[in-house]
C-alpha positions in Angstrom: 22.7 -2.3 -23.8 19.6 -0.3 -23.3 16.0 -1.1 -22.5 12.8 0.6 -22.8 10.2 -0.5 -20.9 7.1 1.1 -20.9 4.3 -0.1 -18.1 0.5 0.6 -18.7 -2.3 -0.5 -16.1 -6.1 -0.3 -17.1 -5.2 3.6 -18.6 -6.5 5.2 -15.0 -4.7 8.4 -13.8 -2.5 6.9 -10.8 0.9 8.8 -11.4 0.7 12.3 -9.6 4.2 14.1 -8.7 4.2 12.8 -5.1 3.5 9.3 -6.7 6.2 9.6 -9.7 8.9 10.8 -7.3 8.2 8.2 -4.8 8.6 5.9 -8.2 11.9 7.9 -8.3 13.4 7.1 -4.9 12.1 3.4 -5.2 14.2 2.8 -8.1 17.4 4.6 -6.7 17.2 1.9 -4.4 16.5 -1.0 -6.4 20.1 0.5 -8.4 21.8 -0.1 -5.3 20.6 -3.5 -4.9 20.8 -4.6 -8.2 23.2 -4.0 -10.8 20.5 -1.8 -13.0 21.2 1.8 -13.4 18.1 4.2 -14.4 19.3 6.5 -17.4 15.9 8.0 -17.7 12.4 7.4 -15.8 9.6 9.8 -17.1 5.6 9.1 -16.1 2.9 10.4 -17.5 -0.6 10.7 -15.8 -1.3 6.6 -17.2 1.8 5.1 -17.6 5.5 5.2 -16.9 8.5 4.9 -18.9 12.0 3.3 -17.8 15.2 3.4 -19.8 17.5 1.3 -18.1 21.0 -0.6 -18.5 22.2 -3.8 -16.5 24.8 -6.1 -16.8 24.9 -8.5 -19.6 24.4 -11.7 -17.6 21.2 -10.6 -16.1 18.0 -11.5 -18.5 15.5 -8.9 -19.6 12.9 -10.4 -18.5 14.4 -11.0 -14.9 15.3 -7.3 -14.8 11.3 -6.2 -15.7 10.4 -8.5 -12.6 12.6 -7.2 -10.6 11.6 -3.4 -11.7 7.5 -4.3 -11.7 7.3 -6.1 -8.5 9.4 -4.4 -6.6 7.5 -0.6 -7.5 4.4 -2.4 -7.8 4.6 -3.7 -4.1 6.2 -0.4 -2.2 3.8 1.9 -4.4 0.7 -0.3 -3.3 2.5 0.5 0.4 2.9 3.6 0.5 0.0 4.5 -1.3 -3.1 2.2 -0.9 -5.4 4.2 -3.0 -3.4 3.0 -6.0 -5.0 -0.2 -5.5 -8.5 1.2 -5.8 -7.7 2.6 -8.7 -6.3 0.2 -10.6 
């Protein structure tokens, strides 16, 4: 099965390449932690889009915490402007 998950905060610019791709290599790593695999992960300047597949005995909504808080908290790391901007 396949989810969509699209994540919006205040519609501020906050994605810029360096940020998306960072976005990118922190979700490579949540797939080797967790049994999620990233088909597709596209961001826009406002939002970000995931399409994503895990196993059956995992519940959506566990999977969207695991996805939100775990980029949430290594973005607002790596980048602490983010934080100002949101």
């Amino acid at each position: 099965m396949l989810y969509h998950l699209v994540c919006v905060k205040f519609r501020r610019t906050v994605f810029t390449r360096d940020i998306e791709n960072s976005l990118k290599d922190i979700c490579s790593e949540i797939e080797k932690q967790y049994e999620i695999h990233f088909v597709e992960i596209g961001a826009d300047e406002d939002y970000v889009h995931f399409l994503f597949q895990s196993v059956p005995m995992m519940l959506p909504t566990r999977m969207v915490t695991l996805i939100k808080s775990i980029t949430a908290r290594l973005l607002f790391k790596r980048y602490p402007e983010i934080q100002k901007m949101v």
